[in-house]
C-alpha positions in Angstrom: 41.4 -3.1 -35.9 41.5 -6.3 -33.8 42.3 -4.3 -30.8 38.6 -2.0 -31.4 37.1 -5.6 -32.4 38.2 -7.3 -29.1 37.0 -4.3 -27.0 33.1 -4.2 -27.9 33.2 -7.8 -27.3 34.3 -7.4 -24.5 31.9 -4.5 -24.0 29.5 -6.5 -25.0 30.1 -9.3 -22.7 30.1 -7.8 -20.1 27.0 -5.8 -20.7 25.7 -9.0 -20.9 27.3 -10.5 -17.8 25.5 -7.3 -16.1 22.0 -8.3 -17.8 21.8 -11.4 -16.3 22.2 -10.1 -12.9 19.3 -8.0 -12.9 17.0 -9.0 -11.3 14.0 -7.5 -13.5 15.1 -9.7 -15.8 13.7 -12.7 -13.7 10.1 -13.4 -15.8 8.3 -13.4 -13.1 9.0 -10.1 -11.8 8.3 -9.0 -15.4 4.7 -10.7 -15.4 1.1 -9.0 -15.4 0.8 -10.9 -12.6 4.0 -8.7 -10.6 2.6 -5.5 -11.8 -0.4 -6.4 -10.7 0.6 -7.1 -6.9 2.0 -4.0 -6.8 -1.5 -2.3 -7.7 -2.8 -4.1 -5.3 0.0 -3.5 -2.5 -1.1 0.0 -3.1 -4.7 -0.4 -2.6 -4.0 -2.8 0.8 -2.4 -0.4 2.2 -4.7 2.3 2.1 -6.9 0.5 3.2 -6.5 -1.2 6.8 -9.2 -4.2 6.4 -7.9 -5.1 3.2 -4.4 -5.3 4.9 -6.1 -7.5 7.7 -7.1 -9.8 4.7 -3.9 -9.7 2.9 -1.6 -10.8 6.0 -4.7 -13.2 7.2 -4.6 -15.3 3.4 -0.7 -14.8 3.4 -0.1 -16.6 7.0 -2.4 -19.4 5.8 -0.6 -19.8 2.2 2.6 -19.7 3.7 1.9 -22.3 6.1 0.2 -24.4 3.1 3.8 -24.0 0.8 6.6 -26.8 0.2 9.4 -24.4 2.2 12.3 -26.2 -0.8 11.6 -23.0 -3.0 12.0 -20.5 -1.1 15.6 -21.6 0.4 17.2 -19.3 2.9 14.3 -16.6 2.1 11.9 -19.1 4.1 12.5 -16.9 7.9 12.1 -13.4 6.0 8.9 -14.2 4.4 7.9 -14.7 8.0 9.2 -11.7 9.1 7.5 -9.9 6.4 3.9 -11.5 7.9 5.0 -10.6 11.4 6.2 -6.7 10.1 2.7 -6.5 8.6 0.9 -7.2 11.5 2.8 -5.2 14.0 2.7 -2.3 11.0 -1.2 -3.2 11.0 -1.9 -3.2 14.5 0.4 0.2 15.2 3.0 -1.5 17.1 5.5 -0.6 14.4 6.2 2.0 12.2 9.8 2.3 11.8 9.5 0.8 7.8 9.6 3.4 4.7 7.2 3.8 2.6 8.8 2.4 -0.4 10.0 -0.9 1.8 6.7 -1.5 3.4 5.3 -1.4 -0.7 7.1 -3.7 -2.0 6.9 -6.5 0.9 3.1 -5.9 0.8 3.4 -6.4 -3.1 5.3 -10.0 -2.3 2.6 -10.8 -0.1 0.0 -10.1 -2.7 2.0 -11.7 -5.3 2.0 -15.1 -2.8 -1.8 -15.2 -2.4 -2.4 -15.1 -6.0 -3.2 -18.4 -7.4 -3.1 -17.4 -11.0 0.1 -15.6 -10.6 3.4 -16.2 -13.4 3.7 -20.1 -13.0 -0.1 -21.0 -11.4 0.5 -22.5 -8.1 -1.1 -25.7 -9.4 1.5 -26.1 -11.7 3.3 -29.9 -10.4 6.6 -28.9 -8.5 7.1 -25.3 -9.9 3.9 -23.3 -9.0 5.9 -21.7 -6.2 9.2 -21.1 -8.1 7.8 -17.9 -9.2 6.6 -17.2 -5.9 9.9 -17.9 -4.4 11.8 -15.6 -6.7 9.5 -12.7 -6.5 9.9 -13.2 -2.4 14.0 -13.6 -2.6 14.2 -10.1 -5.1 12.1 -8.4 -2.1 14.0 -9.4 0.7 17.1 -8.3 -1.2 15.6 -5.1 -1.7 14.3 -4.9 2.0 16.5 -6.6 3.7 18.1 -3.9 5.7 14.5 -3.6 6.8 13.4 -6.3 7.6 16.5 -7.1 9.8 15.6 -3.8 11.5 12.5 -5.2 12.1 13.8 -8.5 13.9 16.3 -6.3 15.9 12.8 -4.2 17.2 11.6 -7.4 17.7 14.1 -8.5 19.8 14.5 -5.7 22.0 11.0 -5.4 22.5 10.7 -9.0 23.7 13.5 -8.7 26.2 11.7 -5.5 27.6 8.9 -7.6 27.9 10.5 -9.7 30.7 
């Protein structure tokens, strides 16, 4: 009986262990405000002028934002600007579907001022921000260092 007892605890704990690791658990990427960037990722990217405005208000929020949140993620959310402008302009096309949804979504979720924690909010409106940015780069990453390799190689061609 102690031996079955100890094992679901066990179980338990570590289901729980596992929980906290998800990264949908993270409020943020639970909000209205999430779901609602990825609508909008959608409708950006069917439509080219609307992914012109997207990367134009994202390039000037991102140069507006304290970098402290965003930690080691601060380079890729600059790669994902640059990705969506070469992606924009037909310079590069090498990102799936899926990946090029999702960074789109982070953009959206950047630009929008009324998004988990409201960007007004003293010292934590970009928390949220930051976190829905870090859970996309680990999703894309692979793609986004892709991206920088292209970039690379097509730089050194250049000269």
């Amino acid at each position: 009986m102690t031996k079955k007892r100890a094992t679901k605890s066990k179980a338990r704990l570590t289901r729980k262990n596992r929980e906290e690791h998800v990264p949908y658990r993270k409020p943020a990427l639970r909000s209205e405000a999430f779901a609602r960037a990825l609508i909008n990722a959608k409708s950006c990217i069917d439509d080219s002028g609307g992914l012109q405005g997207l990367f134009n208000e994202a390039a000037r929020k991102a140069a507006a934002v304290p970098r402290e949140p965003f930690k080691e993620c601060w380079p890729y959310l600059q790669t994902m600007l640059r990705l969506v402008r070469a992606h924009h302009r037909g310079e590069y096309d090498q990102v799936s579907n899926d990946a090029f949804l999702w960074i789109v979504a982070a953009l959206n979720y950047l630009v929008d001022p009324f998004d988990f924690i409201p960007d007004k909010t003293p010292f934590l409106g970009f928390v949220d921000d930051a976190a829905v940015i870090e859970f996309v780069v680990d999703r894309t990453r692979q793609t986004l260092d892709d991206f920088m390799t292209w970039e690379t190689a097509r730089a050194g061609a250049a000269l």
